[in-house]
N, C-alpha and C positions, 0 to 999 in steps of 0.2 A: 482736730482741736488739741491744744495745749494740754498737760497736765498740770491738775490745779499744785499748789506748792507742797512740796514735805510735811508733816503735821512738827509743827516747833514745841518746845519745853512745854511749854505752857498748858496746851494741848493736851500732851499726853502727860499731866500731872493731874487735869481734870478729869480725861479718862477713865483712870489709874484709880482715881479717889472710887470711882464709881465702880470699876471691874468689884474692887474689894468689898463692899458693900451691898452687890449684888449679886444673887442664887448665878448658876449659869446656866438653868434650864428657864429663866426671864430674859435671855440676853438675845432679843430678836427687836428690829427695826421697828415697830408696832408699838413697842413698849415704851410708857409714857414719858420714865423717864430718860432713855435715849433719846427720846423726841427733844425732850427738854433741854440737855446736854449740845445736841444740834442748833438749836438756836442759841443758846449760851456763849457756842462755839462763832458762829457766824459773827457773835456781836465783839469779838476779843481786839484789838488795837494793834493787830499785828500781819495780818497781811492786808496788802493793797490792789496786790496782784489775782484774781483769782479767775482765771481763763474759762474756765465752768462752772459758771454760776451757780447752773443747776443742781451738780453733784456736789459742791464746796460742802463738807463738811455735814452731807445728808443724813439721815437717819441710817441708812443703811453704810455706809460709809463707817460712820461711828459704829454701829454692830460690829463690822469686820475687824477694827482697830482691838474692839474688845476681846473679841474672841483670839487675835494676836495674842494676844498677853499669856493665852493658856499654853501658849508655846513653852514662854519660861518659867510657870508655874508648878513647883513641883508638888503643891499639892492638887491641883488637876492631874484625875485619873484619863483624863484621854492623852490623844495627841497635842491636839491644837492646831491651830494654823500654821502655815511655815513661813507668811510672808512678810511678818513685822520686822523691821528693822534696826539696825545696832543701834540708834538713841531710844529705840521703844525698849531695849532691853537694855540700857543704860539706867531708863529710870524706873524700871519695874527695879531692878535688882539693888537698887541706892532707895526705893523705899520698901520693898517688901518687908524688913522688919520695924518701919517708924513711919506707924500706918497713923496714927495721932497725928505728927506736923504734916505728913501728906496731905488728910483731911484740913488740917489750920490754912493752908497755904491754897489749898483749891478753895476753901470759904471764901480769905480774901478775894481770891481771883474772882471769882462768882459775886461777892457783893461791890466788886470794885465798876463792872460791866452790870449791874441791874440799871444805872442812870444812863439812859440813851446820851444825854447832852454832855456826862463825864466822857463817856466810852469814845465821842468822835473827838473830845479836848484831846486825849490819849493819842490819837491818830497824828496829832501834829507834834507830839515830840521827837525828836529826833532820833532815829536810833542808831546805835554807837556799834561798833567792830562784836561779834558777839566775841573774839579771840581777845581782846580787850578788857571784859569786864568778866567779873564770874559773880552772879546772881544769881544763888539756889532755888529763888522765890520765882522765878521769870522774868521774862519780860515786861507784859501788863504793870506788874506789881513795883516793877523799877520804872518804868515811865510815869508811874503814879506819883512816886519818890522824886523824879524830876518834877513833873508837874508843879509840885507844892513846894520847891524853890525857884515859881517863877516869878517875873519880872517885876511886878507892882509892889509885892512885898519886900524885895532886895530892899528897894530906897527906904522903906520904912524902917527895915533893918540898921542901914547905915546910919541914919539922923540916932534911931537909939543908941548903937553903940557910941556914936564921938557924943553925944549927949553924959553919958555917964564914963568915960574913958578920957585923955588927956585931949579929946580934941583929933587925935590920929584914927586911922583906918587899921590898925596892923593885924594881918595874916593872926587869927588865934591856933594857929598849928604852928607857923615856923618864926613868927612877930614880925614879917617882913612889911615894911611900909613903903609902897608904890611911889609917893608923895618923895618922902626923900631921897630914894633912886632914881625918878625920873620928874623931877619936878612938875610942871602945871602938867603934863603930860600924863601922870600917872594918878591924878586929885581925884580922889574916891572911886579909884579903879580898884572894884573889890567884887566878890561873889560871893552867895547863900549855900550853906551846905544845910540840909533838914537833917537833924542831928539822929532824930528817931530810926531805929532800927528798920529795914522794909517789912518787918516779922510782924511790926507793932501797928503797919499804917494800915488802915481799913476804909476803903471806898473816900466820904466824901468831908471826913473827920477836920473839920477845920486847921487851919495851918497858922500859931502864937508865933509873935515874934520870940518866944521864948524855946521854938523849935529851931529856929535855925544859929547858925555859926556863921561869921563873915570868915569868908579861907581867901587864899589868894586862888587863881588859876592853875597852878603846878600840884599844891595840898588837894586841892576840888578834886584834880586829874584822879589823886594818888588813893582818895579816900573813895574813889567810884570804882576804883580796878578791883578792890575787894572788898565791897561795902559791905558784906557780909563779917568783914573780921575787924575792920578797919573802923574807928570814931576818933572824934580830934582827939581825943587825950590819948589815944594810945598811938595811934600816928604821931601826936607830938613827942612821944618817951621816944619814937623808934629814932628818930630824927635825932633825937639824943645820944644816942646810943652810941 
């Protein structure tokens, strides 16, 4: 049989919150809250693929991940494991001392996957090159971020803005207007950017038109590649620049 997939960010940021938080003489498969973590895990919006059902992301499974960790821990008086892998030790060593946003950022993930009917919306978003985007938050948490600019709210979006704007659509990061570049061809060819930070989005928190940005396609691209640093107004200075 197959082996199920690599454990992704995501994963091991959930982990991670937990290794820290937890004695290491509790850290046995048995324990309630590994138990708990394992189902958490199964419910995440990010694999599709999972060849073993059975062991995906088991109780015992998650034990061993944990006990991984004490590989690079150097306040662990043992060994540790030897078989966790260079992103398990990527992301112990990038949170070992910012154990606070660690826990912020597993919360969200955790309350984002409590709603069965969000978690399988999640499954239909698309996901993009991970070499493409860099999202400290994960995956989940940026699928969420797309989610809540989707489809039904763009239109609502657009009437507001040319409602209170000259009548035009134009790009709020570069002012480019579709309309007079490519005339009937480009008539209200715009998209939603949720302006909100992913640090700030929580589970099922309703989505104002006063969260979103009409951007063109090229700014949307530019403001996803590093949503982390990137919002229209400082994407629009940089353009300036």
């Amino acid at each position: 049989m197959a082996r199920n997939p690599n454990w992704h960010r995501d994963e091991l940021i959930l982990a991670l919150d937990l290794y820290f938080n937890m004695s290491s003489g509790l850290m046995n498969a048995s324990n309630p809250q590994i138990v708990e973590l394992s189902k958490i895990l199964n419910k995440l919006p990010i694999h599709t693929i999972r060849p073993d059902e059975v062991k995906f992301r088991n109780p015992n499974g998650v034990n061993l991940k944990l006990n991984n960790f004490k590989a690079f821990d150097p306040n662990y008086d043992g060994v540790g494991m030897e078989r966790g892998g260079k992103l398990d030790e990527e992301v112990f060593q990038e949170f070992r001392n910012e154990r606070i946003r660690l826990h912020q950022i597993a919360d969200q993930i955790r309350k984002t996957v409590e709603n069965d009917q969000l978690s399988l919306e999640l499954y239909s978003i698309e996901n993009e090159d991970s070499s493409e985007i860099k999202v400290k938050e994960g995956r989940t948490l940026y699928k969420l971020h797309k989610f809540k600019e989707r489809k039904p709210l763009i239109n609502k979006k657009k009437k507001e803005f040319i409602l209170h704007s000259t009548g035009k659509l134009l790009c709020e990061v570069c002012d480019k207007d579709h309309y007079h570049f490519y005339g009937e061809l480009g008539y209200q060819y715009i998209e939603c950017h949720h302006k909100s930070p992913i640090s700030e989005i929580v589970g099922e928190v309703e989505t104002t038109l006063d969260d979103l940005a009409v951007v063109c396609a090229n700014c949307h691209r530019m403001l996803h590649s590093n949503i982390s640093v990137f919002n229209v107004e400082t994407l629009r200075n940089h353009i300036r620049i």
